[in-house]
N, C-alpha and C positions, 0 to 999 in steps of 0.2 A: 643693128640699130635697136634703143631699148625703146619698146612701149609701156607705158603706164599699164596695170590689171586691168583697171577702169575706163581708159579710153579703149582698151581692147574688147570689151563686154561685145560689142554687137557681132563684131568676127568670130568671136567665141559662139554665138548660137548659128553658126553657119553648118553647114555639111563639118563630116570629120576634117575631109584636108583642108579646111577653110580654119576650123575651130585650132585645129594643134598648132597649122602654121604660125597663126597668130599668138598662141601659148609661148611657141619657141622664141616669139620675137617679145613677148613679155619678160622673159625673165633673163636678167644681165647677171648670163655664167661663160667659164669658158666653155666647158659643154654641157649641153640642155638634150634631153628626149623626153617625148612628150609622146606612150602609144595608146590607142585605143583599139577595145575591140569590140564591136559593134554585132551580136547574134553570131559570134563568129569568127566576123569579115573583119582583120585587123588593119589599121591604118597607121602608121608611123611616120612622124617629121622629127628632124634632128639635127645640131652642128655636125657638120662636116666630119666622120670619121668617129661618130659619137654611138651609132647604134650597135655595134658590134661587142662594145665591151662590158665589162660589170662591174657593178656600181656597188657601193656600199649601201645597205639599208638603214642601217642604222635603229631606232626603235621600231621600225615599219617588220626588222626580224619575229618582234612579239608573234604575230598571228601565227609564224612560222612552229615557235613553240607550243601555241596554246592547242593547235591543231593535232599538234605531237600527243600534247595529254589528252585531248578528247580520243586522240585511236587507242592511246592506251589504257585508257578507262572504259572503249568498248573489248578492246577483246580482255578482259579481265585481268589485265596485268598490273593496273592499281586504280583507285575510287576515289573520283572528285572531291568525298570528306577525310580521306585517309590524312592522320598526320604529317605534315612537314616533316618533322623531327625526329617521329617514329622511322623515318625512311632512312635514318644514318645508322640504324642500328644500336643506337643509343640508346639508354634511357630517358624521356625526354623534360630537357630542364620544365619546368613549371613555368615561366614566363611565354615560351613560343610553344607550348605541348597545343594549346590550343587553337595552333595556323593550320590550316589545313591547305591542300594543294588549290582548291578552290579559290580559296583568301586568295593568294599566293599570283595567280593570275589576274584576278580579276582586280587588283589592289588596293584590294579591303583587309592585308594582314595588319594594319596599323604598323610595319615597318616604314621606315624612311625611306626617303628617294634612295640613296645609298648609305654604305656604312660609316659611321661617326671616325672612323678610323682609317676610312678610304682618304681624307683629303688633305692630311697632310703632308705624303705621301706622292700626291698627285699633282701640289700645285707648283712643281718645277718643270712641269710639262702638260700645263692644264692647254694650252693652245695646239699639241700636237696627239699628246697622247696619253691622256691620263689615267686609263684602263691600266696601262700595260705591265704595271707593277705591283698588281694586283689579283692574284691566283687563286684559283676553284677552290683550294683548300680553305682561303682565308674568309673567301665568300661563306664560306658552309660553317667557319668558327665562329663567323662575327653574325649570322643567324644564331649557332646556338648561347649566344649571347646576348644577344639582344632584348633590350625594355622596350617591349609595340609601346605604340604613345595612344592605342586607343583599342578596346576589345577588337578583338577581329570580328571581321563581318559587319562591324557598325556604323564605317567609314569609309569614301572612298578615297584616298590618294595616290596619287602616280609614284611607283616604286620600279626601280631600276634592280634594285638590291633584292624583291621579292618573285620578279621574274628570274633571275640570275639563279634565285635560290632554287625554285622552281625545278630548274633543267637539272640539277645536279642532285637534286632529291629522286628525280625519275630515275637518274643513271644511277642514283645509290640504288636503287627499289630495283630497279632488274639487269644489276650489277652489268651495264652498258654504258659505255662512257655516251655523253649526249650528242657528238658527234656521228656517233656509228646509229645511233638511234634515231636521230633526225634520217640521216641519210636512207635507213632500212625502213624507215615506217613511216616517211615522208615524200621525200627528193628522188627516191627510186621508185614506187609507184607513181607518182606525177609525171615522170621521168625528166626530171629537173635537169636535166645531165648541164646547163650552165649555170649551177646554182652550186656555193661555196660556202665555207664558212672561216678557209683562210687568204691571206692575202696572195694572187698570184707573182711563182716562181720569174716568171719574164714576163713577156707582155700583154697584155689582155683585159688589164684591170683598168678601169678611170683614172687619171692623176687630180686628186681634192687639192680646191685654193682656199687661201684665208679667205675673209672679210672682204679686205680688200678686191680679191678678184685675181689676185697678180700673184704670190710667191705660193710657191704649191707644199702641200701638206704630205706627211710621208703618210704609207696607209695604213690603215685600223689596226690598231695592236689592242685587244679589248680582252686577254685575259679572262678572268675568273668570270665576266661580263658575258660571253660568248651569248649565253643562250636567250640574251635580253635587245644583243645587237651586232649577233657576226656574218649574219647573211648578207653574202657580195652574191648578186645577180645580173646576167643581161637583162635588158628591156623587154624580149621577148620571152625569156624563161619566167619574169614575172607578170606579164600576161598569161603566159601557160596557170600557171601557180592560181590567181585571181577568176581563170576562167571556171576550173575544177569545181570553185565554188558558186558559181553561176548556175552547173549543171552537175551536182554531184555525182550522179545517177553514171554518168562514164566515166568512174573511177569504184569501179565497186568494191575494191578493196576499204577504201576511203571515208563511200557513199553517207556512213552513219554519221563518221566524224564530222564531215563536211558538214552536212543536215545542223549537227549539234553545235557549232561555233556560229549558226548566223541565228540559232534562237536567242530572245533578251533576257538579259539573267538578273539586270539592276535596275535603276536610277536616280539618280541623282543630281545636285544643283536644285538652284532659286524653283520652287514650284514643279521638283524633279523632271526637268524640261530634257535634261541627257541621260540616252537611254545606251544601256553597254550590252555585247553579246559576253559571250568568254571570252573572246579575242578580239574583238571588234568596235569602234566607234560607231553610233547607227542612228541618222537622221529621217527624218519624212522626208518623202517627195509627193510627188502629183499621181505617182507611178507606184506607190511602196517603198519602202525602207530602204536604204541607201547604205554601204556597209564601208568603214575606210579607215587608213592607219597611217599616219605620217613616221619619220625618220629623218635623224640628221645626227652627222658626226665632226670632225674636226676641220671637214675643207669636203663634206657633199652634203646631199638634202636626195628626199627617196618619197612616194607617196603613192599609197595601193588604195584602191577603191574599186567597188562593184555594186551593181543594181541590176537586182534579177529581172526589176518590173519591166525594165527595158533591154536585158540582154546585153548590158554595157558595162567596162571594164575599163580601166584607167592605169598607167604606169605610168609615172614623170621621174625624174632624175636631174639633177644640176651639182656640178661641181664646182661650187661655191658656198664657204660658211655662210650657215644662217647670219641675217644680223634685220637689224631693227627695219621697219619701213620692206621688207621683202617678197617682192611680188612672184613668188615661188608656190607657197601654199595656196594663197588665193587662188591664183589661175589656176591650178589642180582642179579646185573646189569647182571652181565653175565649170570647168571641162566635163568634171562628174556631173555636177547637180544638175549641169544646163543641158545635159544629153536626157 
């Protein structure tokens, strides 16, 4: 049965198993998980046969990244202002010399959402998989070619094309592909061990629906894209992920970077009302700053949140394309905010 966000609002400020149950019944996917963890103490409600597998992230992958550069920038293996560009080995053209890895995550390069040459390319398969024919190499040319549409640093806009660039500037910089890099300086100290970045071999993975709800999507093929949105995770591997930064302190390998993606580095909007960490979206509470990232790909939706003030953690997931009127996000939001 589907409940409206809104008529759900009062079950949402119940106990956890009260709040999720009612999450899972808010949102019309074929599967839905909705966990939470509480100081700790984790709670999980979910479709039937839903909690075990993993799920696409989709943009919700960013923090996954940004977190990368913060380790890497503490053990001295490259510098939040280092050049973009400089990182290929190049000489670097004069239009992007002045991106820095900074820019770059936090998406103030003045690049575009993606590259002006991604989309023709793409739209014979914009419904299933429009990444897929588009490779790390083309990502890193159509950077060094690129006219930013505004100095860097001076603006904020959402770039897909400038995180992408991002991971492959780092694997230029300490000639690591970003795979191996994510895994060694991420996902293995965490101990992510159900955390991916390709689609799995047989079964295990979520199956994504269109729009509709009903014919299923094949899964993520995201190419030169990877490092902006290839993380497929369980539900509980990304509470693991989410909690780490709750309590950096038991991860000491981590401990610094963790610290350094929940400090605010911007803001922005009407009367600078949104505030950004390096990685992070970060609202007020009743409780302190509230930290959270949404996702969504061709047939799922993915959404990470944490508040230290309270010790609370949030994973959702539904396998269903976004589409308009979606009561997906919302009831995330309240799960977090209203804990």
């Amino acid at each position: 049965m589907t409940v409206r966000a809104d008529s759900a609002r009062a079950a949402l400020a119940g106990t956890p198993l009260r709040r999720l149950d009612a999450a899972v019944r808010a949102v019309d996917a074929p599967d839905v998980v909705f966990a939470m963890s509480v100081r700790g103490h984790r709670t999980v409600r979910a479709s039937p046969g839903a909690e075990g597998l993993r799920y696409e992230a989709g943009s919700a992958s960013k923090p996954y990244t940004g977190l990368l550069l913060a380790q890497l920038a503490r053990t001295g293996h490259v510098a939040y202002d280092d050049s973009a560009a400089a990182c290929f080995g190049t000489a670097p053209p004069p239009l992007v010399a002045p991106i820095t890895l900074r820019h770059l995550i936090t998406h103030t390069s003045g690049l575009p959402a993606l590259p002006l040459d991604f989309y023709p390319q793409a739209l014979s398969r914009w419904r299933t998989n429009p990444f897929a024919g588009y490779p790390a190499h083309r990502v890193v040319d159509a950077f060094l070619r690129a006219r930013p549409r505004h100095r860097p640093g001076t603006r904020w806009s959402y770039s897909n094309f400038g995180v992408s660039t991002l991971g492959h500037a780092l694997s230029a910089a300490t000639r690591t592909s970003w795979e191996t890099l994510l895994a060694e300086r991420v996902l293995g100290p965490l101990g992510l061990s159900a955390t991916t970045t390709l689609p799995a071999t047989g079964t295990g993975d979520a199956v994504g629906h269109g729009a509709d709800g009903v014919g299923e999507v094949p899964p993520l093929r995201i190419g030169g894209f990877a490092p902006a949105g290839a993380i497929r995770a369980t539900p509980h591997d990304m509470l693991t992920f989410l909690e780490a930064h709750l309590w950096p302190e038991r991860t000491p390998a981590l401990a610094d970077a963790l610290h350094a993606v929940r400090r605010p580095v911007l803001r922005r909007g009407l009367g600078k009302a949104h505030t950004h960490t390096l990685t992070w979206f970060q609202h007020p509470t009743d409780h302190g700053p509230a930290y959270f990232h949404c996702g969504a790909t061709s047939g799922q939706q993915a959404f990470l949140g944490f508040c230290p003030g309270t010790g609370t953690a949030v994973a959702a997931v539904s396998t269903r394309r976004f589409r308009r009127a979606d009561a997906f996000v919302p009831t995330a939001y309240e799960v977090l905010f209203g804990a």
